[in-house]
N, C-alpha and C positions, 0 to 999 in steps of 0.2 A: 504494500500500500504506500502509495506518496505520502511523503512528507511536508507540507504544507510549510514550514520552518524552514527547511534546509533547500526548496526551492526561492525561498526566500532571501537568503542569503547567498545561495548561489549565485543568483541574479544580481544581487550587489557585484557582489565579485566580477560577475560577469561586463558587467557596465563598467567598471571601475579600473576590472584588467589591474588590480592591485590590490592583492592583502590586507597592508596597511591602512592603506583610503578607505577599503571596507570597512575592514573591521571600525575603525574609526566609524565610520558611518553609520553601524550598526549600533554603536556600541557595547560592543564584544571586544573580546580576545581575540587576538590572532590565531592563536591554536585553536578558540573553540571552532571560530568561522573555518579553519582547515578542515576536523573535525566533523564537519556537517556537509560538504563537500566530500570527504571522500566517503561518508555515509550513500550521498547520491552516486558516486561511483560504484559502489558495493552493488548499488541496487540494481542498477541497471548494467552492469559490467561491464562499463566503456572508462575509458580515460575523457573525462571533460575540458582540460587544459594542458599546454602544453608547458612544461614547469620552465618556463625561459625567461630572460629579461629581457626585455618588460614581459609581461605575461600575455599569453593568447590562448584562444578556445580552437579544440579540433573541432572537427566537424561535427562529432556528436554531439561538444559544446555548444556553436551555436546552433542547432537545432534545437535543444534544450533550452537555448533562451530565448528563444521563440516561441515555443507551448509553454515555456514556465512563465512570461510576462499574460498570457491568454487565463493561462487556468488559474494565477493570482487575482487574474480580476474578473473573472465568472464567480473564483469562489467569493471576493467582495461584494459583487452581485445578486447572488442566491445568499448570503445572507442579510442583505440588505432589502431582500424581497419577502424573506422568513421573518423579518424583525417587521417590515409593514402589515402583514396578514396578523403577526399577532397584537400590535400596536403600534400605528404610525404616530402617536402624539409624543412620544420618545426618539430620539437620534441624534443627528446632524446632517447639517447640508452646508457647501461652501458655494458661495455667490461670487463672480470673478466682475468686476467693474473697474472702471475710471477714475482716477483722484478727486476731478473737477466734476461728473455726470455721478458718483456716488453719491458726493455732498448735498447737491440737489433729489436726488431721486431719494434716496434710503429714506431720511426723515419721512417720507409720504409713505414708506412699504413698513420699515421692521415695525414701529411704532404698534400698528394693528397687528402684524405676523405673531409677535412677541407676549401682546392681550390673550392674543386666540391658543396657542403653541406653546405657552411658558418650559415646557424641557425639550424642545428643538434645540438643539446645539447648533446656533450660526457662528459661520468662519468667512470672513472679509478676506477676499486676496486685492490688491488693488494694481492696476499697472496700463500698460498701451493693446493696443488692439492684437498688435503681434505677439504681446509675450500671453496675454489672457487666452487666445487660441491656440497656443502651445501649452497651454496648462490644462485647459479644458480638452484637448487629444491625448494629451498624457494622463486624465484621470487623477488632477490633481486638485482641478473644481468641479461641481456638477453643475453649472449654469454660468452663464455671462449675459451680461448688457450689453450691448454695440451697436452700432450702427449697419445696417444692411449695404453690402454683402458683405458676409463675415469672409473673412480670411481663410480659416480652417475649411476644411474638405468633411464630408458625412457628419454635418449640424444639420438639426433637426432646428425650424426657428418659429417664437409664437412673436410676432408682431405687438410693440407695447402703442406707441404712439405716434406722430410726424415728431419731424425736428426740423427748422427753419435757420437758417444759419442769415442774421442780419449785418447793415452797412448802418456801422456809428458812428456819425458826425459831430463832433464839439462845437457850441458856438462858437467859438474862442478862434475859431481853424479857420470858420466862415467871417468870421470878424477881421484878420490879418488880412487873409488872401482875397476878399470879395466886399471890400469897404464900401458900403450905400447901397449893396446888393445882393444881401442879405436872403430877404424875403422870396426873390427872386429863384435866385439857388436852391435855397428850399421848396420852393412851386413846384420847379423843373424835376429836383430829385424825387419829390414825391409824385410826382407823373410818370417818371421814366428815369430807374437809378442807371445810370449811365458814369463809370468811373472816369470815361474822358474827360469829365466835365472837373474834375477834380485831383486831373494831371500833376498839377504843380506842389500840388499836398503833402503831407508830412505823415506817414503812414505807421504805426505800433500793428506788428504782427508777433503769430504764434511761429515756433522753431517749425523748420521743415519737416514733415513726417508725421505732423500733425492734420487729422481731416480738415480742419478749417483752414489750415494754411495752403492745403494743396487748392483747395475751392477761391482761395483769395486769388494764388500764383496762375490758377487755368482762367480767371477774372480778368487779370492783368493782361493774358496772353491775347486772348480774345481779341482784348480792348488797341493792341498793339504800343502798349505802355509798360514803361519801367518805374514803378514808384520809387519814391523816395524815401526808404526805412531808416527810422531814426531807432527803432530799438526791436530788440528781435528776440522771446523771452519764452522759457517753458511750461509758463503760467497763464492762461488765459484771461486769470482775476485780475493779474498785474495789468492788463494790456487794457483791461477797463477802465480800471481805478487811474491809469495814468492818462486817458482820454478824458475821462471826467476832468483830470486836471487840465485841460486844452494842449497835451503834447502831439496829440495826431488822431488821425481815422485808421479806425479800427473794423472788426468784424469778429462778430458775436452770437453762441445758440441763442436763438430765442425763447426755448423754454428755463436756462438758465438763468432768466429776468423775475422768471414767473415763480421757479421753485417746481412746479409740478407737470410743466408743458402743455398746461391746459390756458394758457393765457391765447385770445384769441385775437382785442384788438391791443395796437401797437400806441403807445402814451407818444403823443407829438412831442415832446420834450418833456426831460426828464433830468434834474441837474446840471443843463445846459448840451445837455448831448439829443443830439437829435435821428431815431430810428427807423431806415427805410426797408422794406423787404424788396428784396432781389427776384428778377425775372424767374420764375420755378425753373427748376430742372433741375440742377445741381447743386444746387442752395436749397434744396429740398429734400430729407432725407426721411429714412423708417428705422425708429427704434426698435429694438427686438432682442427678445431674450435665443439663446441659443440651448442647443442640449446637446451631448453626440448622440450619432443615430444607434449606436449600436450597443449602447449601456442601457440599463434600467435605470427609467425615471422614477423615484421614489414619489409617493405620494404627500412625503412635505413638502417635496420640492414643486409639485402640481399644484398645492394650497397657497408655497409662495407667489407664484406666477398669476395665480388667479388674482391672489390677492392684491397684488402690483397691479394687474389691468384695473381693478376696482376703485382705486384709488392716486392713478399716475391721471 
């Protein structure tokens, strides 16, 4: 019979391709992590590594660690499916989201989750869209936030809300650059946001590799313009807070304003910043939670999601 342990460990080993770093990683012994290894050799009467420096897997090796990462996580699976039929209101579940899209969303989901589920165990992972889909394929979250299309390959996706990605103008901007012509500028943009119109401007963006900055950079492209970036920052709050101060135009989620994405009309001004929405398409997105297709969804983590629709 398998040993459920020592495939365990194996598989350290295996990834790690080092003793040391395992057993570290386990924290174990080195002898014992040996130990439990050549127990799985015993079993199946192969040699699984080839004892060299650095270390490598035969072929039986990696073969091995390719059913032993499946059947690790079936058996996390079947018991995480035994433990729902006998009570799903006991667990955990990890929620994989954004630093800046957690702080607005969560407030509006755990608050209720947390009433309803008090021994649900939640776990925050927080990070970029690439590493959150790296984590959610590797089985290291059962769900993420993000914006549609996910990154990762065999996500299963339930649709939360739109997301509106807005053009924040300071008065301060329009005051310098468009003296006695104010009102005008503002007409115009609220007719037809057009960035030509606002060539000469002084622009606060988010670091590349961020959504909104790519949606600013393919704006810009379009438009056949080079702005002029005075700060370039991996906070999206900074890029606010420093528009609000009249250092440049910016671009911003609009549900982000709102706290829950349910904000529908746009406030004409707002501590001297003034908010237009961009021609739809690509300045128009779909929030949505993700799952993998090929794990079990537990039923708190279906009570979460519902939940979040009920109240994003």
């Amino acid at each position: 019979m398998i040993n459920f342990l020592n495939l365990e460990y194996f598989l350290a080993a295996a990834e790690e391709l080092n003793i040391t770093r395992a057993a570290k990683r386990l924290y174990i012994s080195q002898q014992s992590l040996s130990n439990h290894i050549s127990n799985l050799e015993k079993e199946f009467d192969v040699q699984l590594f080839n004892r060299t420096t650095p270390l490598t897997l035969t072929y039986a090796g990696r073969a091995l660690k390719l059913r032993a990462k499946q059947l690790l996580e079936l058996k996390d699976e079947t018991y995480r499916q035994l433990a729902d039929i006998k009570d799903f209101t006991t667990g955990q579940i990890s929620i994989g989201v954004s630093h800046t899209r957690g702080r607005f969303l969560l407030p509006a989901i755990l608050p209720v989750y947390r009433e309803k589920f008090p021994n649900i165990e939640l776990h925050l992972v927080e990070g970029n869209s690439s590493e959150l889909s790296t984590s959610l394929i590797r089985g290291d979250i059962d769900l993420i936030i993000d914006l549609l299309p996910f990154k990762a390959e065999n996500v299963e996706t339930v649709t939360i809300c739109e997301e509106e990605i807005l053009l924040i103008v300071p008065d301060q901007i329009l005051d310098s650059f468009f003296p006695g012509r104010q009102e005008e500028i503002k007409s115009q943009l609220e007719e037809n946001v057009d960035v030509r119109l606002l060539k000469d401007c002084p622009y606060l963006l988010i670091n590349k590799g961020n959504r909104v900055r790519t949606i600013a950079d393919e704006i810009f492209e379009d438009a056949q313009i080079t702005p002029s970036i005075v700060l370039e920052t991996e906070n999206i709050e900074t890029v606010l807070a420093l528009a609000g101060k009249g250092m440049g135009i910016t671009f911003y989620p609009k549900m982000f304003m709102s706290g829950t994405g349910l904000m529908t009309d746009l406030p004409k001004n707002k501590k001297g910043l003034n908010f237009y929405s961009l021609p739809k398409g690509r300045t128009h997105g779909i929030l949505a939670f993700g799952y993998h297709k090929g794990r079990y969804l537990s039923q708190a983590t279906e009570e979460f999601i519902r939940i979040a629709r009920e109240n994003i």
